[in-house]
N, CA, C and O of each residue as an XYZ file, in Angstrom:
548
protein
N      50.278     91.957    -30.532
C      49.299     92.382    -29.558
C      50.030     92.891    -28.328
O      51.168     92.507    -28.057
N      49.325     93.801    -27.557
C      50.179     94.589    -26.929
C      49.822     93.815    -25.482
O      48.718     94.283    -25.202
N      50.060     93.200    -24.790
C      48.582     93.187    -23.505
C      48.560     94.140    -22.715
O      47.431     94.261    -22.240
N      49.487     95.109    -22.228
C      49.139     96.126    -21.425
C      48.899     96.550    -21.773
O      49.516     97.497    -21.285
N      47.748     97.387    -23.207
C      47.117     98.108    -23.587
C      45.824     96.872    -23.936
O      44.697     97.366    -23.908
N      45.855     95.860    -24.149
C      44.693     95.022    -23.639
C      43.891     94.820    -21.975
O      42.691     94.851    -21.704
N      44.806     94.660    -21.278
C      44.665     94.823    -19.585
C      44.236     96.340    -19.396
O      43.448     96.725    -18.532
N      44.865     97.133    -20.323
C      44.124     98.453    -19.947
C      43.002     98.904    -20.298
O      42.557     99.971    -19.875
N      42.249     97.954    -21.326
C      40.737     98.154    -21.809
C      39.776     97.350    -21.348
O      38.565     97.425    -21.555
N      40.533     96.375    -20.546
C      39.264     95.413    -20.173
C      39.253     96.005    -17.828
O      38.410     95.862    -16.942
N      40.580     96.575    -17.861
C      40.165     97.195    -16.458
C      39.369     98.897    -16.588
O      38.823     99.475    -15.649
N      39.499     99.399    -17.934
C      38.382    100.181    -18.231
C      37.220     99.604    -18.166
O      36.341    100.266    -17.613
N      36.926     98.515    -18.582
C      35.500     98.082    -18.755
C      35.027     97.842    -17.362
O      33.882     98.149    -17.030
N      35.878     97.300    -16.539
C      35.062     96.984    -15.394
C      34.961     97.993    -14.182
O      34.227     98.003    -13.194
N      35.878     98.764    -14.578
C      35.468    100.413    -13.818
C      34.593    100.718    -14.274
O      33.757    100.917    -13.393
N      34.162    100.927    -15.341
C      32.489    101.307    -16.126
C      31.657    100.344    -15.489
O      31.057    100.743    -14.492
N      31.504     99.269    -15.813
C      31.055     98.412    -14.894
C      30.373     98.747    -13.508
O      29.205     98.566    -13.164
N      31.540     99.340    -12.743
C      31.322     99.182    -11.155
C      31.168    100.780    -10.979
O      30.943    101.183     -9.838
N      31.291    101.885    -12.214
C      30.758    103.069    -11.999
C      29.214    103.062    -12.433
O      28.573    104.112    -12.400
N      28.586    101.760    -12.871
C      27.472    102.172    -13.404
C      26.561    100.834    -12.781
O      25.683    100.265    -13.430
N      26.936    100.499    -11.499
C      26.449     99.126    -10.765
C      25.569    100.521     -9.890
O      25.997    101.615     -9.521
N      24.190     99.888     -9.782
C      23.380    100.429     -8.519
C      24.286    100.971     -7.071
O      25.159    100.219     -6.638
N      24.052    102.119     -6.472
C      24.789    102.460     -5.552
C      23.554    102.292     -3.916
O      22.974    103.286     -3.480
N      23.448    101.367     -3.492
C      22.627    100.747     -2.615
C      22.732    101.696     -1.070
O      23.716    101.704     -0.330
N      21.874    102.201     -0.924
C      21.472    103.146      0.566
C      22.842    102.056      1.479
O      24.062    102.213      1.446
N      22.133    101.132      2.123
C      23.120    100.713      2.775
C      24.097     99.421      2.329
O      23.997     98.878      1.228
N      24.722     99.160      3.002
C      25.811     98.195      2.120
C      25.317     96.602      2.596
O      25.388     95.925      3.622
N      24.953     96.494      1.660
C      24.097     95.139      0.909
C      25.113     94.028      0.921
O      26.230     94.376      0.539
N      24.987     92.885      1.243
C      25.684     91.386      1.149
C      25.548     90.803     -0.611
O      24.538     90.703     -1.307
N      26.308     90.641     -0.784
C      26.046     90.063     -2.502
C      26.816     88.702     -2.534
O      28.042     88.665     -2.429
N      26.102     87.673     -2.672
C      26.130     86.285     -2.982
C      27.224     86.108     -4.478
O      27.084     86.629     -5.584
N      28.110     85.342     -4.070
C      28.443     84.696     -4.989
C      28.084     83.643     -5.490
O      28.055     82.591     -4.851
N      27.704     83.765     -6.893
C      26.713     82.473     -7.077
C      27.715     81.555     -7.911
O      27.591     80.339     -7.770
N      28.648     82.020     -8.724
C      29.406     81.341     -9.250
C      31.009     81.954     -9.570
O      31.107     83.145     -9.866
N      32.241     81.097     -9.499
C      33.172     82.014     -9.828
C      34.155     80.595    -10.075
O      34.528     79.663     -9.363
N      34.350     81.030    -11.589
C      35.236     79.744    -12.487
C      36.258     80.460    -12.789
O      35.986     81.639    -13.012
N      37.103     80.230    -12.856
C      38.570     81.113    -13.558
C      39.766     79.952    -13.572
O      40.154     79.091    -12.783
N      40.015     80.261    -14.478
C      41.500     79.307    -15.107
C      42.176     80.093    -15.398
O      41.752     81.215    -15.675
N      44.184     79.599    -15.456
C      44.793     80.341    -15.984
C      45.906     79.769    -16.433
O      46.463     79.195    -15.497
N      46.727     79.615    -17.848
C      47.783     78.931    -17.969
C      48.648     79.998    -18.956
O      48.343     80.203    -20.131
N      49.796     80.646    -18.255
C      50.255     81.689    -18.644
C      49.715     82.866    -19.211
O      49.515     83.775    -18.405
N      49.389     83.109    -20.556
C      48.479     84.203    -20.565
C      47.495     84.214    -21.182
O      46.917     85.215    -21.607
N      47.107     82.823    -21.340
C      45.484     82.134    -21.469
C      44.984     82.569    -20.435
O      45.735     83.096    -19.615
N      44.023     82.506    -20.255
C      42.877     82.564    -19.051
C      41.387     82.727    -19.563
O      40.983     83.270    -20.591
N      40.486     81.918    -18.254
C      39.066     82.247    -18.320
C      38.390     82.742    -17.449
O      38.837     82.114    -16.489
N      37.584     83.449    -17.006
C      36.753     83.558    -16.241
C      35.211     84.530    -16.400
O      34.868     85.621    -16.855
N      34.481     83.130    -15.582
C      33.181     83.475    -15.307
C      32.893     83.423    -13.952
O      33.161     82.537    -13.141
N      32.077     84.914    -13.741
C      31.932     85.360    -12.207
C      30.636     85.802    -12.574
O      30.524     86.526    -13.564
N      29.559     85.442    -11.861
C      28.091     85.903    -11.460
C      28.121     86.058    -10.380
O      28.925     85.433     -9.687
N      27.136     87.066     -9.791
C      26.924     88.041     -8.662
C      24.784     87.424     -8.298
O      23.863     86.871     -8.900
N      24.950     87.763     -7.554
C      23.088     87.629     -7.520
C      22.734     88.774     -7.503
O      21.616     88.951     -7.987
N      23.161     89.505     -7.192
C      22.373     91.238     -8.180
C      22.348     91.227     -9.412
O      21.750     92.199     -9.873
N      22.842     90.367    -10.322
C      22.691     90.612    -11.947
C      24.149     90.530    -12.721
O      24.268     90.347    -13.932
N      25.061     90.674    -11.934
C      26.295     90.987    -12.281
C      27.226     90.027    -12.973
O      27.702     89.207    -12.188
N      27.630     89.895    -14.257
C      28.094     88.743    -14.615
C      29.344     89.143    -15.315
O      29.232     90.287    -15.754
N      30.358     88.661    -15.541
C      31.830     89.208    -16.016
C      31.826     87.547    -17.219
O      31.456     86.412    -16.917
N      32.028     87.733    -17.705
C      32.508     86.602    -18.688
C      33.837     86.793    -19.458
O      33.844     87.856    -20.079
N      35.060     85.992    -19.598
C      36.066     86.845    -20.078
C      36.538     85.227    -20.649
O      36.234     84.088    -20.296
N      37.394     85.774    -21.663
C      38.655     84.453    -22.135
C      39.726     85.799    -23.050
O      39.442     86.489    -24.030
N      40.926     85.741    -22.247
C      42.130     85.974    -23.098
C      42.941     85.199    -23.697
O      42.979     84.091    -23.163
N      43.602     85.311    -24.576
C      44.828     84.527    -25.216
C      46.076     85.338    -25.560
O      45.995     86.504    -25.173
N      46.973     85.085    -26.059
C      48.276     85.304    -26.883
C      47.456     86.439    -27.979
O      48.152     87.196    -28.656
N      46.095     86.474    -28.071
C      45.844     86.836    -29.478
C      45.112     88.087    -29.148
O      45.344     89.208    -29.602
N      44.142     87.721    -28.246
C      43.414     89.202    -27.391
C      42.636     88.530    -26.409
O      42.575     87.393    -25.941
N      41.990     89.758    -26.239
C      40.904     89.283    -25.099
C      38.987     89.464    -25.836
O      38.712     90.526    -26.396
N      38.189     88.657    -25.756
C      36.953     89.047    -25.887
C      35.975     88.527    -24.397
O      36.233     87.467    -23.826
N      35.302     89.092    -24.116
C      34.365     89.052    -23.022
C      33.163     89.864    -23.435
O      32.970     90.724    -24.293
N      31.986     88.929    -21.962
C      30.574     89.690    -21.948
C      30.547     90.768    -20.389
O      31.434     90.888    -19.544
N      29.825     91.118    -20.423
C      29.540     92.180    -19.049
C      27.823     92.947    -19.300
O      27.157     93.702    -20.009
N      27.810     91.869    -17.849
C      26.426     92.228    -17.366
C      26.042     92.497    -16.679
O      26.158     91.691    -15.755
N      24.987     94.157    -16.226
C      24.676     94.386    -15.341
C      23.585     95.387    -15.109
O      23.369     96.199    -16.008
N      22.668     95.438    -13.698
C      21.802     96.060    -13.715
C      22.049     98.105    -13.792
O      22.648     98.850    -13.017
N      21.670     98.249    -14.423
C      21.103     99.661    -14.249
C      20.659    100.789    -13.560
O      19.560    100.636    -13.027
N      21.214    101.926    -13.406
C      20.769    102.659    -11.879
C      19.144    102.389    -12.081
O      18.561    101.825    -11.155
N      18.481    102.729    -13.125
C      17.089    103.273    -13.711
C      16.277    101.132    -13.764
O      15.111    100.782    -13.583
N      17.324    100.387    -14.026
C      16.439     98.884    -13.922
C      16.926     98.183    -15.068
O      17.228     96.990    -15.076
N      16.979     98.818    -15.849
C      17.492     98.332    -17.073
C      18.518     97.340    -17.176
O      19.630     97.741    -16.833
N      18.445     96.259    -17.522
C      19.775     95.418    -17.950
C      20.370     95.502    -18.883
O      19.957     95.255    -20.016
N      21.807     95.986    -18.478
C      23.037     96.545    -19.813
C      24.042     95.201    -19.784
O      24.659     94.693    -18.848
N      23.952     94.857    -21.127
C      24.753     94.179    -21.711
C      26.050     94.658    -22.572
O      25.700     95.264    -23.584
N      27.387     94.544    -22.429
C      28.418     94.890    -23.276
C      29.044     93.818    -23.600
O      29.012     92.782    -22.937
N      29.698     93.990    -24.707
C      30.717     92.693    -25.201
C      32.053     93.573    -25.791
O      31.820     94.756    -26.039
N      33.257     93.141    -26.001
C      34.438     93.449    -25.444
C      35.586     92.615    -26.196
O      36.124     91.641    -25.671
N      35.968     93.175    -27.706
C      36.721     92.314    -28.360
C      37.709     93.245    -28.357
O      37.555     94.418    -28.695
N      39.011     92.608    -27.877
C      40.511     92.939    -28.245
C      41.726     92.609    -28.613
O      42.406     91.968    -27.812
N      42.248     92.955    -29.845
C      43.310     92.354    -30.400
C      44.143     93.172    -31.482
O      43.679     94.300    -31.646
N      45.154     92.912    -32.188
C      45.940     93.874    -32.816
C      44.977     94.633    -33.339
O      45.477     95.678    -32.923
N      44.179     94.938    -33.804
C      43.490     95.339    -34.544
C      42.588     96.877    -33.737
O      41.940     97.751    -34.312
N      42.875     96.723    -32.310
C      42.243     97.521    -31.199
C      41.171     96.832    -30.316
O      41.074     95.605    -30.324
N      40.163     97.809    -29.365
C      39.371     97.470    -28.699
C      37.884     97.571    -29.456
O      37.546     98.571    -30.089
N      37.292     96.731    -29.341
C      35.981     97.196    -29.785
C      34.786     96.467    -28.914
O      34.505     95.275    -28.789
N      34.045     97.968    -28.219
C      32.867     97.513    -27.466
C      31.339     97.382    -28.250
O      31.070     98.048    -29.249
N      30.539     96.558    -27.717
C      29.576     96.684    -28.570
C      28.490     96.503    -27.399
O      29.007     95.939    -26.434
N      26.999     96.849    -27.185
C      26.433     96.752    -25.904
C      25.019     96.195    -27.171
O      24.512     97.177    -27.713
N      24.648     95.353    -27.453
C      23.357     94.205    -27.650
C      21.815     94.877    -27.068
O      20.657     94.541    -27.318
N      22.464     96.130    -26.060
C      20.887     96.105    -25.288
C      20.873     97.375    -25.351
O      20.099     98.014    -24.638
N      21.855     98.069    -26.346
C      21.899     99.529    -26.873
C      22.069    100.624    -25.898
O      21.241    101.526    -25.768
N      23.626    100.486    -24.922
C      23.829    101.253    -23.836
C      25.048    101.170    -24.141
O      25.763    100.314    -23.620
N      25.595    102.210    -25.210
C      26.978    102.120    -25.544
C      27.225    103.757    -24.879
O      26.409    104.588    -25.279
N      28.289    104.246    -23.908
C      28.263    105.723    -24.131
C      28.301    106.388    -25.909
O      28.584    105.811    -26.959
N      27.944    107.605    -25.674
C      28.454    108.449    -26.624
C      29.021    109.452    -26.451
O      28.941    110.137    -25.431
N      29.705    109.698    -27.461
C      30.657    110.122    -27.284
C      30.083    112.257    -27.244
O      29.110    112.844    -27.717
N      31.093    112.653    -26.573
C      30.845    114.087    -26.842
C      30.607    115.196    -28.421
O      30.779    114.995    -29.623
N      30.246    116.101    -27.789
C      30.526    116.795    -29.268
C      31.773    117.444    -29.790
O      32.149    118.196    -28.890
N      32.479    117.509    -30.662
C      33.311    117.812    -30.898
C      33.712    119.315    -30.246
O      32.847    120.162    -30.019
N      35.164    119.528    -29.975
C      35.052    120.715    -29.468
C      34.617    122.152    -30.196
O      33.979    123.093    -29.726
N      35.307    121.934    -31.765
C      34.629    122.646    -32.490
C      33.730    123.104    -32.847
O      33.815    124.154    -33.485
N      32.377    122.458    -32.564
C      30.924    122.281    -32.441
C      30.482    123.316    -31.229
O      29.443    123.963    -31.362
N      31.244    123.447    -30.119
C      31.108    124.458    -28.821
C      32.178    125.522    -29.371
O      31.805    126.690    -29.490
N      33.091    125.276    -29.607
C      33.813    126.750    -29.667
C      34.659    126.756    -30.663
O      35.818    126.340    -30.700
N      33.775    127.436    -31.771
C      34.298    127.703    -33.267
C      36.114    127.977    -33.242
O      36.583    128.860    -32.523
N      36.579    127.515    -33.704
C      38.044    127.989    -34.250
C      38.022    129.747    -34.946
O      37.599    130.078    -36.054
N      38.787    130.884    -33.583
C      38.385    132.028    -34.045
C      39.411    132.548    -35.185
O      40.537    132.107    -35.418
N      38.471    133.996    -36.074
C      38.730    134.174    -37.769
C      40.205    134.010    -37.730
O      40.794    133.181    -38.425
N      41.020    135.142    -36.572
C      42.428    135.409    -36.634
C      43.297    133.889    -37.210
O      44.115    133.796    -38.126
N      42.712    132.712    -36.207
C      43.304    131.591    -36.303
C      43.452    130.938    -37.638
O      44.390    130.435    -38.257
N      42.073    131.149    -37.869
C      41.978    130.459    -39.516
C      42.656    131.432    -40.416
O      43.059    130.871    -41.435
N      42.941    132.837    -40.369
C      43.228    133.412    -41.118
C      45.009    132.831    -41.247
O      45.502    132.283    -42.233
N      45.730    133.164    -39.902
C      47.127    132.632    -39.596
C      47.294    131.033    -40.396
O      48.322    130.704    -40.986
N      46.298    130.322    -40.293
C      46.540    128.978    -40.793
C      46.702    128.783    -42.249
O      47.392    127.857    -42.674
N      45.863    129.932    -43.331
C      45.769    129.988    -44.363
C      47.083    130.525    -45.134
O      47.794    130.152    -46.067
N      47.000    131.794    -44.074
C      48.443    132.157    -44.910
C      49.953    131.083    -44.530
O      50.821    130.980    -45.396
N      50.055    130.576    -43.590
C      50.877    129.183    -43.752
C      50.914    128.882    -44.282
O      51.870    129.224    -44.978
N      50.011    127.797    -44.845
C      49.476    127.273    -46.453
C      49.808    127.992    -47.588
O      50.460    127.355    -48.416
N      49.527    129.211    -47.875
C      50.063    129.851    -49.077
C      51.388    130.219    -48.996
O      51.989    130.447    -50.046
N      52.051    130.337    -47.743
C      53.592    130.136    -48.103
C      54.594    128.992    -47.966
O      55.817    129.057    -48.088
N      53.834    127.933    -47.690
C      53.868    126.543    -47.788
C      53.939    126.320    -49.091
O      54.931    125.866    -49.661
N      52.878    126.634    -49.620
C      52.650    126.067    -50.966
C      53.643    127.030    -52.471
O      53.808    126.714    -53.649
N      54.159    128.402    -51.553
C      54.649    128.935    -52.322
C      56.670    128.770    -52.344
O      57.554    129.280    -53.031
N      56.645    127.893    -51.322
C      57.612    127.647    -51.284
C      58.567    127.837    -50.118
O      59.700    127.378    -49.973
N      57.965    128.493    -49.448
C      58.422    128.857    -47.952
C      58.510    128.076    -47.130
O      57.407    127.724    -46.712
N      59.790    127.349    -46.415
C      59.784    126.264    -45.825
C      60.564    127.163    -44.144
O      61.474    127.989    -44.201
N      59.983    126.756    -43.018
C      60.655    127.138    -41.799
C      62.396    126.031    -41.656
O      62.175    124.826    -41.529
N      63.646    126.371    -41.675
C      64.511    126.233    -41.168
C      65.059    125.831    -40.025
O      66.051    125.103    -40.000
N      64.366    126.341    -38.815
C      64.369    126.428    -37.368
C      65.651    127.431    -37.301
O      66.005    127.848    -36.198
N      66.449    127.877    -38.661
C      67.475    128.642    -37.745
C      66.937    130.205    -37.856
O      67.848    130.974    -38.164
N      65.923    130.701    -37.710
C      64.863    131.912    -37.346
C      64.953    132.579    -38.318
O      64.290    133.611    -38.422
């Protein structure tokens, strides 16, 4: 397991998080209602609630990290995500069905033009015919 590519998906998450927290006319006081955190080398826990809605739930280990993340919605909605990571990669999952999606492929907006495909094909047929590049030109 890598952790700086673990630390780098769970400080993604909470930039998403805090890019998608209500942006309040004026700047609002927010109560801490609770904040537990432990840490014994690269164990750790923590649970942090907010009184706007805001809840971080986390436990890492040696093995990965999984956590919850909760929070209100520009529109009201309460978005829930959960947040498993370990050799295996990151995987988000959102319970309250507010996962982004993803774009459309670029290909889908701007076809691969004929010339290109044509150049790619004949590669292939002298690939396949036996024509191998050298690098000495």
């Amino acid at each position: 397991t890598n952790p700086t590519n673990m630390k780098a998906a769970v400080f993604a998450t909470l930039l998403a998080l805090a890019a998608a927290a209500p942006r309040p006319d004026s700047l609002d006081v927010v109560e801490l209602l609770r904040n537990d955190r432990a840490q014994e080398g690269a164990n750790y826990n923590t649970h942090v609630e907010l009184d706007n809605g805001i809840i971080i739930s986390e436990t890492g280990t040696d093995e990965g990290v999984q956590g919850t993340y909760v929070f209100t919605a520009p529109n009201g909605e309460i978005v829930e995500m959960t947040l498993v990571a370990n050799e295996n990669g990151a995987v988000f999952e959102s319970p309250s069905g507010h996962l982004p999606v993803a774009p459309e492929p670029v290909q889908a907006i701007h076809p691969v033009p004929e010339h290109a495909l044509e150049a790619i094909e004949l590669a292939a047929q002298l690939r396949a015919s036996g024509v191998e590049w050298d690098e000495q030109g």
